[in-house]
N, C-alpha and C positions, 0 to 999 in steps of 0.2 A: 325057119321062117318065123316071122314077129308078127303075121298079120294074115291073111286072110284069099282065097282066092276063089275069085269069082266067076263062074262058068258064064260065056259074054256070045254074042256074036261078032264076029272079025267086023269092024268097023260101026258098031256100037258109040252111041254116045258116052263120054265118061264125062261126066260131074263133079263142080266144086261141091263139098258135103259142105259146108258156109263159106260166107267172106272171109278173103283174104286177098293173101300175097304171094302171087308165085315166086317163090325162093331158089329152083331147080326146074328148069326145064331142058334137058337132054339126055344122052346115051348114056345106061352106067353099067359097067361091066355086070350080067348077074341079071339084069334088073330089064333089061332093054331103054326102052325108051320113056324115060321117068317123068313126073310131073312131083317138083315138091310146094304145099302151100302153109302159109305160115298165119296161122289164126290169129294169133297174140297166144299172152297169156301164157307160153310156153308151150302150146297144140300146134302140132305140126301133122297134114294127113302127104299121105303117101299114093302117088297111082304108077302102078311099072306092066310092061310088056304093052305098052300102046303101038299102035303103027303108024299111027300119025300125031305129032303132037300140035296143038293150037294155039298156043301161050306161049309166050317167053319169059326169062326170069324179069322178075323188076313190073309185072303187070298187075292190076290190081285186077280180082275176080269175084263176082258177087257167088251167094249161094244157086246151086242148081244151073251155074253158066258153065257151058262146054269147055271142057280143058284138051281135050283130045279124042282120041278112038281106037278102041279095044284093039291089041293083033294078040300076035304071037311071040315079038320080038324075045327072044332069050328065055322063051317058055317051052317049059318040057312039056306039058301037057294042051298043046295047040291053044286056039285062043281063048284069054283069059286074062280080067283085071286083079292083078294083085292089089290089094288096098291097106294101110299100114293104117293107126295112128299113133303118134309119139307124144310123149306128155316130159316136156324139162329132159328131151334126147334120150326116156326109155319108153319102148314100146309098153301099149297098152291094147287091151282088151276094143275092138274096134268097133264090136257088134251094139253098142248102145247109140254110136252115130249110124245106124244105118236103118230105114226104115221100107 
């Protein structure tokens, strides 16, 4: 794991952490139901095991706008947001975007 997982409740808001672009939004083997947004600048955050997604790729998302809601999908430990950040496509330390 490259990131981080969040004890949620099943249908939970999930949140853009800033503006951007959704780059990914669907099913990924592993991951469930994913949400990928693409800040600039080479940051890219990560949201998976949603149960409902609410965005499509190609959408523009401000900070703190609903991206989807927390499940289970392809989570071993019931519901729960996995949350990534990527810097230049390697993971990085996630906990300094999260407050």
């Amino acid at each position: 794991s490259n990131g981080i997982s969040i004890a949620a409740s099943s249908g939970a808001d999930v949140r853009a952490i800033y503006d951007g672009n959704v780059v990914f939004a669907d099913y990924f083997k592993g991951y469930g139901n994913m949400v990928i947004v693409d800040h600039g600048d080479g940051f890219f955050s990560l949201y998976a095991h949603n149960s409902k997604l609410l965005k499509r790729a190609g959408a523009r998302v401000a900070r703190n706008e609903v991206l989807a809601s927390v499940g289970d999908i392809d989570s071993t430990s019931g519901p729960v947001l996995y949350f990534e950040i990527r810097y230049q496509g390697r993971p990085i330390d996630p906990t300094p975007w999260l407050r």
